[in-house]
Structure formats: C-alpha cells, structure tokens
N, C-alpha and C positions, 0 to 999 in steps of 0.2 A: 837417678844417679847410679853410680858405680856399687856394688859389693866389696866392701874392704877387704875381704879376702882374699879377691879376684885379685885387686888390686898387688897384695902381696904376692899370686902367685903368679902375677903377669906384667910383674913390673916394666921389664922392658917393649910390651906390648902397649900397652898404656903411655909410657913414656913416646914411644911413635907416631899414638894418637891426639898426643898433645902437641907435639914438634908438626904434625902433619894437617891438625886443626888450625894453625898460627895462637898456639898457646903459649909457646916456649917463652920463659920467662915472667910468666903472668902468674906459674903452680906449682908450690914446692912440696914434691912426693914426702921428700923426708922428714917433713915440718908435718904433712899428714901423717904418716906414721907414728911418728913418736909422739902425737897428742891422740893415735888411739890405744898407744902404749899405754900413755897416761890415764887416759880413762877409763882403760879398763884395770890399770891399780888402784886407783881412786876407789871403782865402783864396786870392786873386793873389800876395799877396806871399809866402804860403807856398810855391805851388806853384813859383814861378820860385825861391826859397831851395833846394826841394828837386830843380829841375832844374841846376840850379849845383853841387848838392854829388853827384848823379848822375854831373856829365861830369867831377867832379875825380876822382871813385872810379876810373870808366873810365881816365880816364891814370895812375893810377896802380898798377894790374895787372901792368903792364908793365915790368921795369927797375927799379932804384933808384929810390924815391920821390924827387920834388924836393923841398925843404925846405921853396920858399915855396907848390908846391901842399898840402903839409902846413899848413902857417899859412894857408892860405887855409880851408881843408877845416876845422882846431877854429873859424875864424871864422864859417862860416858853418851850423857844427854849436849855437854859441853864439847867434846867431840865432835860429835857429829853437827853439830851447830857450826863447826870450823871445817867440816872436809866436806859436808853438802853442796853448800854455796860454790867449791871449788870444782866440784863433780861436774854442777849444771855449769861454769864457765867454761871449764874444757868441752864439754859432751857440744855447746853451744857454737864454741869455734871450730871443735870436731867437723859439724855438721854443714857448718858453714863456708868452712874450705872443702870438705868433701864435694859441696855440691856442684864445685867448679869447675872438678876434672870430667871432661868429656868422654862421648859413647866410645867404644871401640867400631871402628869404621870396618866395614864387612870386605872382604879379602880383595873383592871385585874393583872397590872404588878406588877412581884413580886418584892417586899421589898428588896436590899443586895448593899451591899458598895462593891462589887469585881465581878470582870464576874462570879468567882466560884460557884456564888450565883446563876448564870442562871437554869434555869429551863427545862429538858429533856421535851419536851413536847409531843413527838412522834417516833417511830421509828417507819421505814418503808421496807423493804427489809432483807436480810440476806446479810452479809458481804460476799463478791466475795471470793468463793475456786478454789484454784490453786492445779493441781497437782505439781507443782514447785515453787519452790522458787519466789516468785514475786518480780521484780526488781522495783525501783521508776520511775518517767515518766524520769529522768534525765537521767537516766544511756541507759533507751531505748532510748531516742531520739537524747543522744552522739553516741550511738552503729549505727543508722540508716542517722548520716548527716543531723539530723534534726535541730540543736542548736547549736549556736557559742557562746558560751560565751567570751571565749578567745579575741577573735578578738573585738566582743563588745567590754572590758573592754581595749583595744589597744586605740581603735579609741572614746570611750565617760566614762570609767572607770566601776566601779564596779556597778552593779543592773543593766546592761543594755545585751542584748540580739539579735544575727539575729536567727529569725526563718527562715528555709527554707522547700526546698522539699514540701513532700506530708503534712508537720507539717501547711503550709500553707494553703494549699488542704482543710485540716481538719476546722481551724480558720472560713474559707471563707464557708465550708457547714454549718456553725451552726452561724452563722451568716444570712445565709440565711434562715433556718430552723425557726431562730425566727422568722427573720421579717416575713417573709410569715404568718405565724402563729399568731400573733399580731396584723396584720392587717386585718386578717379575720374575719368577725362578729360571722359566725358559728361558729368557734373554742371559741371565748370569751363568745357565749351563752352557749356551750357544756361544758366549764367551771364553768359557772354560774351555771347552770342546775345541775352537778354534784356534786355543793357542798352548795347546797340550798340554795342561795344569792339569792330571791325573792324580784324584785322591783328596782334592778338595770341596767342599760343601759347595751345592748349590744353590744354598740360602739364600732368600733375598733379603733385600735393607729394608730397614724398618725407619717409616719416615719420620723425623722430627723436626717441632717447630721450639727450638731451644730456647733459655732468658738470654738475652743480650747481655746482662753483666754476670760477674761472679767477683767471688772475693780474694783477699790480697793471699791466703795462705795457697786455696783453688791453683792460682794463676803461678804460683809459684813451683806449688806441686808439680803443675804441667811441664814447670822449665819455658812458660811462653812470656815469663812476665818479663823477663829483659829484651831488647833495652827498654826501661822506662820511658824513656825520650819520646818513643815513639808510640807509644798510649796515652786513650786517655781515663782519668782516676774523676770519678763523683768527689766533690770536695766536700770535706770533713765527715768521712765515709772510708772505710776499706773495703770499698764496691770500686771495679771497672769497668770500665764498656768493652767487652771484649772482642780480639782481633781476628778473630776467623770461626766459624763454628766447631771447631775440633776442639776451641779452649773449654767450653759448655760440656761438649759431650764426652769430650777422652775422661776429663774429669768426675761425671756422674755417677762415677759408679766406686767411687773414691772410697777405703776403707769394707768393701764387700768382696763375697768370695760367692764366686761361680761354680757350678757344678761343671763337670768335664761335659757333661751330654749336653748343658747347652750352648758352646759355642761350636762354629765363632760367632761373635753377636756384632752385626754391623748394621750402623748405620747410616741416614742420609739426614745432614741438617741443613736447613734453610734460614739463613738469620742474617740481617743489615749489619753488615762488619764494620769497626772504627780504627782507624789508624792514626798517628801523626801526620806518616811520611816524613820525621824530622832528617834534613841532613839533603832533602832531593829537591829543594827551592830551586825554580827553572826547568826543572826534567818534565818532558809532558805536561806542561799545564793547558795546552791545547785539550779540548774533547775531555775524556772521560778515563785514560789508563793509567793516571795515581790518583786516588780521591780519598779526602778523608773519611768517607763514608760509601760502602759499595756492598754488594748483595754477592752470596755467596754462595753453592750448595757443597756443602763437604760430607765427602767420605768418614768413615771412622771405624776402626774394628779394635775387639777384644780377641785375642786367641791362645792356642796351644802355642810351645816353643818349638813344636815339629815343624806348625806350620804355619806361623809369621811371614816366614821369606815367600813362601806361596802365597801368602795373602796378599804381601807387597806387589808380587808381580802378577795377581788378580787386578790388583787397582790399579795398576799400568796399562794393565791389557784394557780395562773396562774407559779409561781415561782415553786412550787409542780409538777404540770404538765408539766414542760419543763422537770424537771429531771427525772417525771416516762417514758416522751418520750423516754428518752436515757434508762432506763433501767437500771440507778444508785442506788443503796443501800443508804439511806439518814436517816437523824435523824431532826426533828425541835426543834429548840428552840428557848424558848421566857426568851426573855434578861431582865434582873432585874432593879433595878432602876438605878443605878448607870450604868450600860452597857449598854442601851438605847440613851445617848447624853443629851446634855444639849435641843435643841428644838423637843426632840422627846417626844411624848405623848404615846408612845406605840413601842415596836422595834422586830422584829422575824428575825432568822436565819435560814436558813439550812445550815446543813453541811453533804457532801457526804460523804463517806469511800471510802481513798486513801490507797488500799492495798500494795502499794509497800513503804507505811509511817506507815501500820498498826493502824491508825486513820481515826478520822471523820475529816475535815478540813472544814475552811467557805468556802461557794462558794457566798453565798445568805444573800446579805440583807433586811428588809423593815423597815422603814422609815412612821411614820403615823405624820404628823407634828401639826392639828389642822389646826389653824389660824395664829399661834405663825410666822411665818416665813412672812405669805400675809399682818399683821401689819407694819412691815417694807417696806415690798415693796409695799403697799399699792395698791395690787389688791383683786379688789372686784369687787360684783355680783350684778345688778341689778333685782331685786324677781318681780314676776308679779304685785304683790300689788305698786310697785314702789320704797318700800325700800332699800336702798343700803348698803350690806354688806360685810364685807370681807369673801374671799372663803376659804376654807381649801383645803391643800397640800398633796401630798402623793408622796413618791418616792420608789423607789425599783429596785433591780439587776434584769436584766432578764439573762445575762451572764456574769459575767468576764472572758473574754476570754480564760486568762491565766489559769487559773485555771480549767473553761471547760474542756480544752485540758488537761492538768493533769489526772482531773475524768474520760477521757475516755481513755488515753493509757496506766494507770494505771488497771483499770476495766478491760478492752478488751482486753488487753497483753496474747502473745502467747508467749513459752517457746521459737521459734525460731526467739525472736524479733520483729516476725512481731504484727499487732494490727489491731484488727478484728471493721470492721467499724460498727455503730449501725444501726440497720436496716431504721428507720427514717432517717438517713444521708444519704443513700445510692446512693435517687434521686439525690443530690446534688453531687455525685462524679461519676455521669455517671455510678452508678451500681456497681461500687465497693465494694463488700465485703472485701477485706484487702487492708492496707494500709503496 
C-alpha cells in the first residue's frame, strides 16, 4: 500500500492513478484523510490517557494509597475503556480503505481504461511458416497420447488435465533448461552485458521448491488475495492454495530486515499453481492454456530503491532470453494503466505466436511492484549509513509451463505429428532431436 504521507503530498498524483487504474469512483481520498486525522487524535489522546494513569500507578507503590489518586485512577481507567475500542475502529477502517488506493504507475506506462489500450512495444521473429496446415498443440498432443482430458474431467472435473508420455519429457527439460540457466552467474552477466544494465549484480537465483499454500493475512499482505473468486481457500482453514509462486516467496521474508550487502536476493520458484479462472467459462477450454491447476517457474526479487526499475528490466531482458533460447517468434508489450494491477508500478508482457491458434498469446509476465507490496509486509533493508527502509519487489514469469509447452509443439510441429525438439532442450532429453 501507499504511505499516507505520500499520499498528502501527492494528492493529485495519486488521484491520476486511480482515475487511470479504473478506480474512479470506487476510493474517497478525503474519507481517507480525515479517518487519519482522526486517528491520529484519537491516538494522542490515548497515549497521554495512558501516561496519566502510568504516573498515578507510580505514586501509588508507595504508602497508603490516596483516595482521590484512587478516583482519579477508575476515571481515567473508564476513559480509556471508551476511546480504545474507538482507536482500534478507526485505525481498522483507516487500514482498510487505505489498502485500496493503488501503486503509483511509473511515468512510462501508457494511459488506457482497457488491455486494448496496451502498447505493441516490439516485435521480434517472423511468425513460424508451415508447408501445412498447422494443427493447435491440442489436437497434436491428443493425436500423440500425450493429454487426457477426458479422464481428468472424470476424476476432478473440467480445467483439469493428465499430461503424459514424452509431453512430460518436454515439461521436465525446460524446467531444467531454466533453472540451470538462472542459477548461473555467467548467463545473468551475458544477459546483463547484452542489454546494457550497467551497475547491477550479477547474482544468480536461488532456486526454490516453495509450500503451495499460505495464509489469509500472507496473501493479503501480498495484495494477491483479491479477487477471491478466483482462488481456492482449504475449508474451515485460513490456508489457500496459492496462485503463482511469487505469492510463497515475495512473502517469506515477511516482517525481516536485510542487510544492504545482501541484496538483491532473487529467486527462482517452482510450484503447481491453482486458480479459479472464475468469469472465462468457454475461453480455451481446448488443450491446456486456462487450467485450474498448472506449473509455474517464477522470478522474484528483494532489492535497493536505486535499483528496482533495473531489476525490473533484468527480468524482462532475462524473460526475452529464455524465448530467444527456444527460438520462439515473440512480440513485447507493455501494459497500460488500467492492465498493469492495482500494486503494479510498471507491467510488460510477452506474447509468443501460437501458430496452430494463429495468434500471439501471453506466455510472460513482469511485475515491478516498488515498495507498495514490502509496506504491508513490512520487510526492509538495513543501508550502510544505518537507515532502515523498505526494499522494493519485483516478480516475473520465467515459464508457465503450460503454456511453454503449447509455444513449442505448436512452433516445432511436423506434418507427421511428430515435434522437433529445440536445440537448447536437446541436452535435457538425452539428445533427442524429436519427440
């Protein structure tokens, strides 16, 4: 969330990024205001209540109590019995319309009330030509015993899937493809290097196998738990299944403070994500690219506020680089205001061309958060000079798996069903040129 400060001294900047989020109408600044007017009179008048009834206690240690420091003492015990309770209700609804008003959007991103508004920012490749008709990844990988749907939707219902066979094979090299790749310092400098990010770490990630759920305050903290609709909650539990590994890991370090020398601290998670998808009944129910349940490796970093926006556009560059590994046709965009999220200061896409859909589709996202998200979970950095402040966040796709797989046996696809493996994957399947 926002700094109420901020918020006072940037009113009408704030106010733009709620007009320009599609908030307008939904968040009243001045109804914020004046309930932290209120509670911070409220929380004066508490403290001087509770230093008054401090210096009565002190005198009366000592000696026979006095009677009227006795009556002063239930008076101002009865007090505070009546301005407490009113403290924690303000401080309560304080907190809770605060949390509504969105990031401030970074100077770059474009203006627009609809994704349409998005911005082409790049294309990269030429769209894959077939001397044949090109089928979708679905229809290949029903043809090849690679995809049960069927039987999924028997035993847990509709959005859900067995991959099998070599489609597994596939999953497991590029899985490993990344992490390898990730964790290599070279590769993060050779990325660096190549897209002139001077002055940032050539750390590599550190890989994690995250818990799949976390708890209702966690998920909130993150700003990922809305909409509700579209997760799912453990019943009679404030445990969820959570929707992407960035919810596990942005969160872990929730209420601790970093030393400045060690970041930035990034990592790489790998965890079976769960979603609703409520609201997209009929959208792609073909094949595999909405599922209630789908494999994920994400990005995630802690850093300085020097260099956040470098980090962001680390994990674009490195997001780029996984796909020109494969050798995928791709286009970048960068997401408008309104297409960005409510805690994002900044958001880019890629999207590959899936020629057996005859489109570009997302594969890639990134996520530049600021501080907005480490305000709530109140982790921060300890700076050389000794001052303590919150770190800024960054998250981003390095694969959805599901969708991986899509770009490449859509891409790769041979007229006789089979699917030609990317040369980069090849170590990973013992050599295998097709699959």
């Amino acid at each position: 969330m926002l700094d109420i400060n901020y918020i006072r001294a940037n009113r009408g900047k704030v106010e733009d990024a709620i007009r320009n989020k599609g908030y307008e109408g939904e968040i009243n600044l001045e109804e914020i205001l004046k309930l932290d007017d209120e509670r911070k009179e409220l929380s004066v008048k508490v403290d001087g209540l509770r230093r008054e009834r401090n210096t009565i206690a002190a005198q009366m240690k000592n000696g026979k109590p006095d009677a009227a420091l006795i009556e002063q003492g239930k008076a101002l015990k009865k007090q505070l019995a009546e301005v407490e309770p009113k403290l924690a209700e303000v401080e309560e609804s304080f907190i809770s319309k605060l949390k509504t008003v969105p990031n401030i959007p970074e100077d770059d991103v474009p203006v627009g009330l609809s994704e349409d508004e998005n911005v082409v920012a790049e294309v990269c490749g030429e769209p894959t030509k077939f001397s044949f008709e090109p089928r979708t990844h679905y229809d290949l990988a029903q043809k090849r015993g690679w995809l049960d749907k069927e039987r999924a939707a028997k035993v847990t219902g509709s959005r859900f899937a067995y991959i099998k066979g070599d489609m597994v094979k596939l999953q497991m090299a590029i899985v490993n493809f990344v992490m390898n790749s990730l964790s290599d310092e070279n590769v993060i400098k050779e990325i660096i290097e190549k897209n002139n990010l001077e002055g940032i770490s050539t750390k590599p990630f550190t890989l994690v196998l995250p818990p799949l759920m976390l708890r209702t305050d966690m998920y909130d903290a993150m700003d990922r738990l809305e909409p509700r609709e579209d997760r799912y909650k453990i019943e009679g539990q404030e445990l969820w299944l959570q929707g992407s590994a960035e919810h596990v890991l942005g969160s872990m370090h929730q209420g601790e403070i970093f030393d400045e020398k060690e970041l930035p601290i990034r990592y790489l998670g790998y965890a079976t994500s769960f979603r609703e998808e409520a609201g997209t009944y009929g959208k792609d129910m073909e094949g595999i690219i909405r599922m209630h349940q789908f494999d994920k490796l994400e990005m995630e970093s802690f850093s300085t506020k020097e260099t956040s926006r470098k980090e962001h556009e680390l994990f674009v560059a490195i997001q780029r680089w996984l796909v020109e590994q494969l050798e995928l046709p791709y286009r970048v965009i960068q997401k408008c205001t309104y297409d960005i999220g409510k805690p994002d200061a900044r958001g880019i896409d890629i999207e590959v061309w899936m020629p057996g859909q005859n489109k570009y589709r997302e594969t890639h996202t990134a996520d530049y958060m600021t501080d907005y998200q480490s305000r709530r979970l109140a982790t921060r950095v300890r700076r050389a000079d000794g001052e303590v402040e919150l770190v800024h966040t960054n998250d981003a796709t390095a694969f959805a798996l599901g969708r991986a797989m899509v770009a490449v046996i859509e891409n790769y696809q041979n007229e006789d069903y089979s699917v030609t493996v990317p040369e980069v994957l090849r170590k990973y399947l013992d050599g295998k040129e097709k699959l």
